[in-house]
C-alpha positions as a Markdown table, in Angstrom:
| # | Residue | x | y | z |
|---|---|---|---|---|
| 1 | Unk | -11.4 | -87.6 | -152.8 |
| 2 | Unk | -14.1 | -86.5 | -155.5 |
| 3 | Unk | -15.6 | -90.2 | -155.6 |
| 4 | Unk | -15.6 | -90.7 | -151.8 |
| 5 | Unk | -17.9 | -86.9 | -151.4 |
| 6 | Unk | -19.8 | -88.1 | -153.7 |
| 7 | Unk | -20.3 | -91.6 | -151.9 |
| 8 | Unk | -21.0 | -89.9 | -148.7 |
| 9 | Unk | -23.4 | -87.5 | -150.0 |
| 10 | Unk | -25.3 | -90.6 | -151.4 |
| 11 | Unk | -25.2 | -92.2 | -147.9 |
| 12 | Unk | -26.3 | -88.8 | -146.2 |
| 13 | Unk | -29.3 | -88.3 | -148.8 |
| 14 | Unk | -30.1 | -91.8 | -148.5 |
| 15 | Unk | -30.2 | -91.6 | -144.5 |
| 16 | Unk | -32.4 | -88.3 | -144.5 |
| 17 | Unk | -34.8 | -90.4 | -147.0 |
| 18 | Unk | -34.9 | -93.0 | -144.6 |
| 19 | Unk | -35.6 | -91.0 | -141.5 |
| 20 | Unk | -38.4 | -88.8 | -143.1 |
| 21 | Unk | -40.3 | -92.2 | -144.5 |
| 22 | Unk | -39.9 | -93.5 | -141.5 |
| 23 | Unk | -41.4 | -90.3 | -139.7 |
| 24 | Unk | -43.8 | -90.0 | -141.8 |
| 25 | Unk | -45.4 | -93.7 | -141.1 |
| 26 | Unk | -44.8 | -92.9 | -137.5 |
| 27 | Unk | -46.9 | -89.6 | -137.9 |
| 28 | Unk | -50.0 | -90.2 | -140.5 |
| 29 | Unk | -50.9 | -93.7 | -138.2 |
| 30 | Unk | -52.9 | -92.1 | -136.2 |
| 31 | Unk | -54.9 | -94.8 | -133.5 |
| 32 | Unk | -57.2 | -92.1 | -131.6 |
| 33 | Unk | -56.3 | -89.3 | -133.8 |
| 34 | Unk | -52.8 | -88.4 | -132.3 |
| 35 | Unk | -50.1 | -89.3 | -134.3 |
| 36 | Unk | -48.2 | -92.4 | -133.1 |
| 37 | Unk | -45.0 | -90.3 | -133.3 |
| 38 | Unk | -45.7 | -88.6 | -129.4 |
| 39 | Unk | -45.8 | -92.4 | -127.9 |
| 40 | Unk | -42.5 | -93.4 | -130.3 |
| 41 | Unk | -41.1 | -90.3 | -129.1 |
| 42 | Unk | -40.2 | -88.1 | -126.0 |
| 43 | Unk | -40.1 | -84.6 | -125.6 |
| 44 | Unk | -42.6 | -83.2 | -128.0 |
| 45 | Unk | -45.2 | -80.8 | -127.6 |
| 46 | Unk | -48.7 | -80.8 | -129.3 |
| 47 | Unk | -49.2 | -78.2 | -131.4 |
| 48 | Unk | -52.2 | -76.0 | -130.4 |
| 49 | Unk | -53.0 | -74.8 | -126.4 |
| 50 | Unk | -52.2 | -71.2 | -125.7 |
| 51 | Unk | -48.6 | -70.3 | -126.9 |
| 52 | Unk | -50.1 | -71.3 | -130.5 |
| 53 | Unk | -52.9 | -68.7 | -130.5 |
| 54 | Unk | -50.6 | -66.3 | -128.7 |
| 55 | Unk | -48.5 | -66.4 | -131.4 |
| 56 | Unk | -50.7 | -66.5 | -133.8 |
| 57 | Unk | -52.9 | -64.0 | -132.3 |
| 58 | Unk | -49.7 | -61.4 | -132.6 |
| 59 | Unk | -49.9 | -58.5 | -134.7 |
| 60 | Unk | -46.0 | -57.8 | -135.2 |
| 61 | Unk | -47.0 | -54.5 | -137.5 |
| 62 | Unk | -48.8 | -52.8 | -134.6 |
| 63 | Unk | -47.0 | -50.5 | -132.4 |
| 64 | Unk | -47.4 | -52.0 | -129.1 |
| 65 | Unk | -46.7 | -49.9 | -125.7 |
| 66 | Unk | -45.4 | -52.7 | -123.4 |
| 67 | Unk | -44.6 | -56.3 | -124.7 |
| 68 | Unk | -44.1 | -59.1 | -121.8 |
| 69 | Unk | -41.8 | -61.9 | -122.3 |
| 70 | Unk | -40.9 | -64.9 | -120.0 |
| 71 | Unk | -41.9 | -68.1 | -118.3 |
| 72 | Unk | -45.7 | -69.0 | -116.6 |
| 73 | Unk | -45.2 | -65.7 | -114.1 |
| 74 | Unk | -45.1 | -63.5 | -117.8 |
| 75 | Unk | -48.4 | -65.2 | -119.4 |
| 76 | Unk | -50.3 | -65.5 | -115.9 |
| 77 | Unk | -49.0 | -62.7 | -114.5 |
| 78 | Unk | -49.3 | -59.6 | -116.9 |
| 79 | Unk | -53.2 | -58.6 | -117.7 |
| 80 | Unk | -53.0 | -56.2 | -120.8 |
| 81 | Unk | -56.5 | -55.0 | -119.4 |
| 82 | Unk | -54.7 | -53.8 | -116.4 |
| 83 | Unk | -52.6 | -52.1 | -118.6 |
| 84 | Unk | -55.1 | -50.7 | -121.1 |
| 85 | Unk | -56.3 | -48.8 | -118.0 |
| 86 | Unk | -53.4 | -46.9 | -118.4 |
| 87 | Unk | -53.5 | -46.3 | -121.7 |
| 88 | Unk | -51.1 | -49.2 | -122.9 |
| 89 | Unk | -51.5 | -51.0 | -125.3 |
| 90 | Unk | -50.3 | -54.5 | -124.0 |
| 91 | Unk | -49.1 | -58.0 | -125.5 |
| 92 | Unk | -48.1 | -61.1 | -123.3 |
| 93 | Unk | -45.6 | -63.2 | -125.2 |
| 94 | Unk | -44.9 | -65.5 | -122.1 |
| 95 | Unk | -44.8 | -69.2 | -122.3 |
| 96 | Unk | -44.6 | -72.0 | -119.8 |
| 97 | Unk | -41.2 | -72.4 | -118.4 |
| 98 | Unk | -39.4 | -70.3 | -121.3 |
| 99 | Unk | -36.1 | -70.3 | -121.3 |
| 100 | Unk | -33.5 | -67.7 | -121.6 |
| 101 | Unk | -32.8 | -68.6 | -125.2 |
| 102 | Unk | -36.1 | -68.9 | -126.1 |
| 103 | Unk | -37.0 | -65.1 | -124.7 |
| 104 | Unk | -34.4 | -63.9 | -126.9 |
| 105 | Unk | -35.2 | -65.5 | -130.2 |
| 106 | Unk | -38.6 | -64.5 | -129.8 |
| 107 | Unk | -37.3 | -60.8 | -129.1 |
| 108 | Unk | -35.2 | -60.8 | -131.8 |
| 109 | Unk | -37.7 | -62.4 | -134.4 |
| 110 | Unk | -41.2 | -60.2 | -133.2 |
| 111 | Unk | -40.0 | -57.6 | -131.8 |
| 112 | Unk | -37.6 | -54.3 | -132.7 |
| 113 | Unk | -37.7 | -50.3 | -132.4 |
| 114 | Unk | -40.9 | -50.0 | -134.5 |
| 115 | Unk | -43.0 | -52.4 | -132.7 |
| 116 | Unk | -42.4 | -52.1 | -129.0 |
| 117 | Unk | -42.0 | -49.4 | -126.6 |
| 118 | Unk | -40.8 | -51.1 | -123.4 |
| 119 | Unk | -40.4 | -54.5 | -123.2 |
| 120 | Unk | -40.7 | -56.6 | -119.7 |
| 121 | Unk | -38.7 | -59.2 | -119.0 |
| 122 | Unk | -40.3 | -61.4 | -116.0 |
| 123 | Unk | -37.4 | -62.8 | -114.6 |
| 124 | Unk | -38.3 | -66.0 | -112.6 |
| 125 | Unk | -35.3 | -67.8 | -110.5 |
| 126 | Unk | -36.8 | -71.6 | -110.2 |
| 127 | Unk | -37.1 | -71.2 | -114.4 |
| 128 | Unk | -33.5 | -69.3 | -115.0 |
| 129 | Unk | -31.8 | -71.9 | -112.9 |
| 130 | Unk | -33.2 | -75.2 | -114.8 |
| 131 | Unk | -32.5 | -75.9 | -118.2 |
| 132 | Unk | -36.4 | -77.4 | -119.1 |
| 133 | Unk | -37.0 | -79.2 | -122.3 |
| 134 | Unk | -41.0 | -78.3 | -122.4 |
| 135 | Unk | -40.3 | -74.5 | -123.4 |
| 136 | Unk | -38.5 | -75.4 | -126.3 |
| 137 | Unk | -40.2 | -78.2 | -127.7 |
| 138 | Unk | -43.2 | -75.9 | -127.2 |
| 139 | Unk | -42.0 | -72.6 | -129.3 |
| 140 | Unk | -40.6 | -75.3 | -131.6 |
| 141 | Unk | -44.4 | -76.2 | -132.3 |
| 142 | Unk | -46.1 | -73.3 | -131.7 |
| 143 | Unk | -44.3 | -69.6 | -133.1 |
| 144 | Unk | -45.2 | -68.7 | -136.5 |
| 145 | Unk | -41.8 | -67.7 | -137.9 |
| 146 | Unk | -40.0 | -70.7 | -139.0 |
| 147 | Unk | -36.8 | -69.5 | -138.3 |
| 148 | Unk | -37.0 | -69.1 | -134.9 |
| 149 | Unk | -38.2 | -72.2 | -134.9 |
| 150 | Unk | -35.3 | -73.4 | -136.6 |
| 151 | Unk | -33.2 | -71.6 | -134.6 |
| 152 | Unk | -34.2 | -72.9 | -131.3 |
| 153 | Unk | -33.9 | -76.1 | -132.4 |
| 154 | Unk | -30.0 | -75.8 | -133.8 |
| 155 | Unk | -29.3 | -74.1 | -130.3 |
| 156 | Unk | -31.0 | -76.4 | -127.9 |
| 157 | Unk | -28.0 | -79.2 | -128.2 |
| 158 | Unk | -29.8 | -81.6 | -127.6 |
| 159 | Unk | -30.6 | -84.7 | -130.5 |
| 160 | Unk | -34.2 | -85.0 | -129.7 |
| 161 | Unk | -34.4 | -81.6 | -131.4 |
| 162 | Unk | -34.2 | -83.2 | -134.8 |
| 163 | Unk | -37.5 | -84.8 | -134.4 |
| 164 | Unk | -39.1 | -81.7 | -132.9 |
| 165 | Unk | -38.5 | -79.3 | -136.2 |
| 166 | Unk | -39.5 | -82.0 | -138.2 |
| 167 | Unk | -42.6 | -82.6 | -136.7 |
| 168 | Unk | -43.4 | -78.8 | -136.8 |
| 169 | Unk | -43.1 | -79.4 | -140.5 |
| 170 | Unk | -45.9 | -82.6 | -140.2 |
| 171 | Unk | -47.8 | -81.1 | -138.2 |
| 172 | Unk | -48.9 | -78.4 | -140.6 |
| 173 | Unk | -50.5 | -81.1 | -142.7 |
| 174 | Unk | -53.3 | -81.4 | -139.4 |
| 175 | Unk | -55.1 | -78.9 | -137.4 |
| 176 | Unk | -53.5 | -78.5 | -134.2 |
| 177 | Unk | -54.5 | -80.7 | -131.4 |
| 178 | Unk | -54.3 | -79.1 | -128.4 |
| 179 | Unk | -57.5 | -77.3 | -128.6 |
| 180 | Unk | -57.3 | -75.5 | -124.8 |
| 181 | Unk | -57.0 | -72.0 | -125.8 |
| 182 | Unk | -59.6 | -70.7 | -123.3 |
| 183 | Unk | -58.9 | -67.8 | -120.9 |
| 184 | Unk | -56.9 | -66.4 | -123.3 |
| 185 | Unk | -56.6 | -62.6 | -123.8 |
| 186 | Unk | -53.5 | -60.7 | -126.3 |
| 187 | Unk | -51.6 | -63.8 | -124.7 |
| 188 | Unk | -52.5 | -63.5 | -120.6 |
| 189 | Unk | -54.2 | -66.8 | -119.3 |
| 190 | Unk | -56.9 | -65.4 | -116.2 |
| 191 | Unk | -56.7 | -67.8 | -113.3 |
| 192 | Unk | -59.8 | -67.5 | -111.0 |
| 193 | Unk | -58.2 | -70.3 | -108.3 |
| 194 | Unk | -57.6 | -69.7 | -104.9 |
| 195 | Unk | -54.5 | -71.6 | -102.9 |
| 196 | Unk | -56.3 | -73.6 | -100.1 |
| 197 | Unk | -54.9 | -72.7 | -96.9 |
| 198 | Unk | -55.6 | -76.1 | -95.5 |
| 199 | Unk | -53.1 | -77.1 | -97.9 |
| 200 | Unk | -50.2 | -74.3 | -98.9 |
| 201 | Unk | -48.1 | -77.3 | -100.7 |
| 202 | Unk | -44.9 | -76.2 | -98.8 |
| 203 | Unk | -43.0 | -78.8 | -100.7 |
| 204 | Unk | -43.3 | -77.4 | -103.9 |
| 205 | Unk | -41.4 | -74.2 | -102.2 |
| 206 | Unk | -38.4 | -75.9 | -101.3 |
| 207 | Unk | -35.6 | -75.8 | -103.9 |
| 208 | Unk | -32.3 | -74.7 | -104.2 |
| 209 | Unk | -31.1 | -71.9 | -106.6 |
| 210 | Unk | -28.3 | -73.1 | -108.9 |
| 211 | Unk | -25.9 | -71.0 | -110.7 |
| 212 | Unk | -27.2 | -71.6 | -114.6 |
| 213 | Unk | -24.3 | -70.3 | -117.1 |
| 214 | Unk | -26.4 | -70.9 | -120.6 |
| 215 | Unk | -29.2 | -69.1 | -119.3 |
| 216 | Unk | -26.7 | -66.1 | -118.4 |
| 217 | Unk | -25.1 | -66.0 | -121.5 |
| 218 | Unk | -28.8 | -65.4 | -123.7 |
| 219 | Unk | -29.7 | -62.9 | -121.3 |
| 220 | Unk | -26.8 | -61.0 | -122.4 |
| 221 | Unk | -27.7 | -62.0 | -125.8 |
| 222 | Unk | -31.2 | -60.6 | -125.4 |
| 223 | Unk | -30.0 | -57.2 | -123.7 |
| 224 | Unk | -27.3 | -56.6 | -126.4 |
| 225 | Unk | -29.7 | -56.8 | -128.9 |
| 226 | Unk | -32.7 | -54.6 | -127.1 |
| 227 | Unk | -29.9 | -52.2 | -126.5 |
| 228 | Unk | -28.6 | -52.4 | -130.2 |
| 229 | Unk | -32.1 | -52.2 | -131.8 |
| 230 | Unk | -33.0 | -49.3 | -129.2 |
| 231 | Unk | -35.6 | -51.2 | -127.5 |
| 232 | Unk | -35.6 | -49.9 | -123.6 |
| 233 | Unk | -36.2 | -53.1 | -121.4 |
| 234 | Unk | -37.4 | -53.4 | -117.2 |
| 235 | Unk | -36.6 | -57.0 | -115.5 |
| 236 | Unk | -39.5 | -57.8 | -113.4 |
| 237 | Unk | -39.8 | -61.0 | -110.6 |
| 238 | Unk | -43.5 | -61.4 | -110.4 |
| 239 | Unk | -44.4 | -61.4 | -106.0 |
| 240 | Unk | -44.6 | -64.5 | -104.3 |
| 241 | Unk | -46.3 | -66.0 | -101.0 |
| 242 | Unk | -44.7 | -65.1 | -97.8 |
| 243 | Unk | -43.6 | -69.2 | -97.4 |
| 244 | Unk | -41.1 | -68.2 | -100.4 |
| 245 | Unk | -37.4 | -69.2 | -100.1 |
| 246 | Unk | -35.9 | -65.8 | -99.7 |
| 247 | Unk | -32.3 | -66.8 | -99.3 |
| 248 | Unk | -32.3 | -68.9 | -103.0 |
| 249 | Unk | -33.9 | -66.1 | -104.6 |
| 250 | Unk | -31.0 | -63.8 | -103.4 |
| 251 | Unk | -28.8 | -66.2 | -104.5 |
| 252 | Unk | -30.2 | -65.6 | -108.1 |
| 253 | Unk | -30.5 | -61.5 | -107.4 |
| 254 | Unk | -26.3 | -61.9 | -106.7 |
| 255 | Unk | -26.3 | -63.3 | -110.2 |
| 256 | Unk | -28.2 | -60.8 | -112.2 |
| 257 | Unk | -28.0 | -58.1 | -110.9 |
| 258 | Unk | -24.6 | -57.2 | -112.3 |
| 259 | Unk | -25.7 | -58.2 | -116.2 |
| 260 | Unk | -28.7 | -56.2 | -115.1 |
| 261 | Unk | -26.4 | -53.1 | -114.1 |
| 262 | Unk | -23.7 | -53.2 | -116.9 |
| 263 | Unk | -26.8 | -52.8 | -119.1 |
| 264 | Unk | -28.5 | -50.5 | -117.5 |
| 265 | Unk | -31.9 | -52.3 | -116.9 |
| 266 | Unk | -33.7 | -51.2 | -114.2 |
| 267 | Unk | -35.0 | -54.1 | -112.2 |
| 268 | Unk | -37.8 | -54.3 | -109.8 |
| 269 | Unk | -38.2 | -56.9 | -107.8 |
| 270 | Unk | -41.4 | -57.8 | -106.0 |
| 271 | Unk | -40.5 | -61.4 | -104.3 |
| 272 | Unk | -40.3 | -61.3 | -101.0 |
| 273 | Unk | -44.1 | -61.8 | -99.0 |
| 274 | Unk | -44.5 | -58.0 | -98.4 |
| 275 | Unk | -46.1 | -56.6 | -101.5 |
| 276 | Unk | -48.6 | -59.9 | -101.6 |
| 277 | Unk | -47.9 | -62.3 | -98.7 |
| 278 | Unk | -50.8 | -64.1 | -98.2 |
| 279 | Unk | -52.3 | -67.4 | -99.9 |
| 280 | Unk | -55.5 | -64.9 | -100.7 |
| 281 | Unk | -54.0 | -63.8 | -103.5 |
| 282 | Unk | -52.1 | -67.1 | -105.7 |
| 283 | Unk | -53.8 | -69.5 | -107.9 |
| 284 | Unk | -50.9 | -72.0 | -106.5 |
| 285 | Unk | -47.6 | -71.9 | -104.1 |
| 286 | Unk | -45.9 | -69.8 | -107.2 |
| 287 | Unk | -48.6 | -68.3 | -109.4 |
| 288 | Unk | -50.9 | -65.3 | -109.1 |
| 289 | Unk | -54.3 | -65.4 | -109.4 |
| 290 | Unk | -56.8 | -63.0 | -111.2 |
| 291 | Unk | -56.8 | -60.5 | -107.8 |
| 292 | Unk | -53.2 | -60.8 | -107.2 |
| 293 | Unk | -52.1 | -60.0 | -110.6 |
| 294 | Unk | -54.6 | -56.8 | -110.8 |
| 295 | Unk | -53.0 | -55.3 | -107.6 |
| 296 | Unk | -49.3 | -56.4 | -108.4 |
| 297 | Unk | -49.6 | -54.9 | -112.2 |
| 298 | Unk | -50.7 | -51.9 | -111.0 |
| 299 | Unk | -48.4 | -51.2 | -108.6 |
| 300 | Unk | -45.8 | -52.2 | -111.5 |
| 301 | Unk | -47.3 | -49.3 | -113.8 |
| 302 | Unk | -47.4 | -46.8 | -111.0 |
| 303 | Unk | -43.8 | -47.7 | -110.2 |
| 304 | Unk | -42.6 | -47.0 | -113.8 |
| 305 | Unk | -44.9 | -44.0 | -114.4 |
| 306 | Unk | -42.7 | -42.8 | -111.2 |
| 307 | Unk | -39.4 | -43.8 | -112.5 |
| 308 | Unk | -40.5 | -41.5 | -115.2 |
| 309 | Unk | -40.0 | -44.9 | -117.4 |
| 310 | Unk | -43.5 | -45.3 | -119.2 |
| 311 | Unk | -45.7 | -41.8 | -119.1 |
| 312 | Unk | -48.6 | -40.8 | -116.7 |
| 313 | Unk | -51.7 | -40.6 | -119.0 |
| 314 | Unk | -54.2 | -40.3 | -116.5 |
């Protein structure tokens, strides 16, 4: 028994030895100045863009009033300038199509008691019902703590996960090569676009809502440990155009509502057309832009400063 655990710890060191030389001529050829590993590869992110200098623009010491967490409707839809009006100080910790489990090992790795006030969770249904690669693969890259890194990447269960942690391990040997970090402010991307009305890409707006178990199960996750570590949290689905499909959103409301309610998250929902129904106001069929997302954040602060959930300071 002793002689064959030794014989397979030879073959499992000698395999990992393997792999990583092999990597490692995969990453330092570099035709262009991108590592040959993103063509030899799928699924990888480059390192850089804005979820790199969001997290690296995060000051986890400070004691921050309202910290945002969730897919493209948290980082282009929360302006900490809005909030600063009100006397918050604001971080936007969203990331392009984050998923549930990435939400909550970013909460439980930056944020706790000491740090942040309220935290919102923007809770978008075309995001919570897909299980995306890009989110993970992207926080893989991009976070500054290692070991949430690490842990995303044990938890994803997928095999191309490998490749991303050790890549995030190459790439701190180069300077990051997504270099598009403009726009950016305490981690909100401004969108000055309008949605042409000759064209209101209806297609895009048709989906159907389906029932996603793993992203349920991390949204208990994240709520147990909020409520654990005394941090009070407010779900939040961002306002959409009035060509919005009502009836899957409900679908997903039916499905939250009651992990909402068991722990006790208050959850305001501003979907439907009649907060912002017209195209005036969206960079695209889903997003917000910059005159959208002043009007819907301040109707979000003035609803919490009525709930008696964040105070009146004016």
């Amino acid at each position: 028994m002793k002689e064959l655990i030794q014989k397979s710890g030879i073959l499992l060191m000698t395999f990992i030895s393997v792999y990583l030389l092999f990597f490692a001529a995969l990453f330092f050829f570099q035709p262009g100045g991108i590592p040959f590993i993103y063509r030899a590869t799928q699924g990888n992110v480059w390192e850089g863009g804005g979820t790199w200098l969001t997290f690296n623009k995060f000051d986890k010491t400070k004691n921050w009033d309202v910290i945002v967490v969730g897919s493209s409707h948290a980082y282009r839809g929360y302006n900490p300038e809005v909030f600063e009006t009100y006397g918050l100080n604001t971080y936007n910790l969203g990331s392009s199509n984050q998923h549930m489990m990435c939400s909550y090992h970013i909460v439980k790795n930056y944020l706790n008691k000491s740090n942040c006030k309220l935290l919102i969770l923007d809770m978008y249904d075309k995001v919570f019902s897909n299980d995306y690669i890009e989110s993970k693969s992207d926080l893989i890259q991009n976070i500054t703590d290692d070991k949430a890194a690490i842990q995303v990447a044990l938890e994803m269960n997928d095999i191309r996960a490998i490749n991303m942690i050790t890549l995030r391990f190459f790439n701190k040997t180069i300077a990051p090569l997504n270099v598009d970090t403009n726009d950016y402010y305490l981690g909100f991307k401004k969108v000055k676009r309008f949605l042409n009305p000759k064209n209101k890409d209806e297609n895009k707006l048709k989906w159907k809502y389906a029932s996603n178990k793993h992203q349920e199960s991390y949204l208990k996750k994240l709520l147990a440990y909020c409520q654990e570590e005394g941090i009070p949290v407010v779900a939040v689905s961002h306002p959409s155009p009035d060509l919005y499909k009502m009836a899957e959103h409900d679908k997903f409301v039916s499905e939250i509502q009651g992990i909402l309610t068991a722990y006790k998250v208050p959850y305001y929902d501003y979907t439907n057309g009649k907060m912002l129904g017209g195209i005036y106001f969206y960079a695209d069929p889903t997003h917000l832009n910059h005159i959208g997302v002043k009007l819907f954040n301040k109707k979000l602060i003035q609803d919490l400063i009525s709930d008696q959930i964040i105070a009146n300071t004016h």
